[in-house]
C-alpha positions, 0 to 999 in steps of 0.5 A: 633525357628530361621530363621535358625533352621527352614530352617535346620529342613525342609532341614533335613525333605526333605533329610529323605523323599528323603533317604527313597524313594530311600530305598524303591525304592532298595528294591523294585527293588529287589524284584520279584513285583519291579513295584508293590512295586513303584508305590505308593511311585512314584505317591506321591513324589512331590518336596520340596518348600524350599527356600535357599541353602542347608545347609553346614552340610547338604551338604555331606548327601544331596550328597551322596543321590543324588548319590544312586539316580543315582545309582539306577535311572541306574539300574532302566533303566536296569531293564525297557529295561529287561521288554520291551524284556519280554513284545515284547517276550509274544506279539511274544508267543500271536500272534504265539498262538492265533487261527487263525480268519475267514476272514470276509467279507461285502456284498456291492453290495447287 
């Protein structure tokens, strides 16, 4: 195999990796276990060590990935405030409905 269709194969290899992961992250983002679904494919991405451009026929593929990770980066974002209502609203629920604690005091001077 040349110089040449080894760097094609290990760019072809790291766009597949980079499709599938943004796959899985659409799916999992529509799914109702959405953080669930994520966290594994997230804690083991780590990038590629590739040397040299991106192949020319590998390009417009490249580009379009690029793209759907956009996509779903912002909708990502959206999906990550909605939480952050949700988790300020149970904080507000939890400490209107918590039973009320007796003051406590310490003795000091005695």
């Amino acid at each position: 195999m040349s110089a040449d269709d080894e760097h094609h194969a290990a760019w072809t290899s790291v766009l597949d990796e980079l499709e599938a992961a943004v796959d899985g992250a659409i799916v999992a983002s529509l799914s109702s276990s959405a953080p669930v679904g994520q966290a594994p494919a997230l804690g083991d991405w780590s990038p590629a060590d590739l040397t040299g451009p991106v192949p020319s026929d590998l390009l417009e593929r490249a580009l379009r990935i690029h793209e759907r990770q956009r996509v779903a980066l912002v909708h990502l974002g959206g999906e990550l405030a909605t939480l952050r209502r949700h988790r300020t609203a149970v904080g507000s629920v939890r400490a209107a409905t918590l039973p009320q604690q007796a003051s406590v005091y310490v003795d000091t001077t005695g």
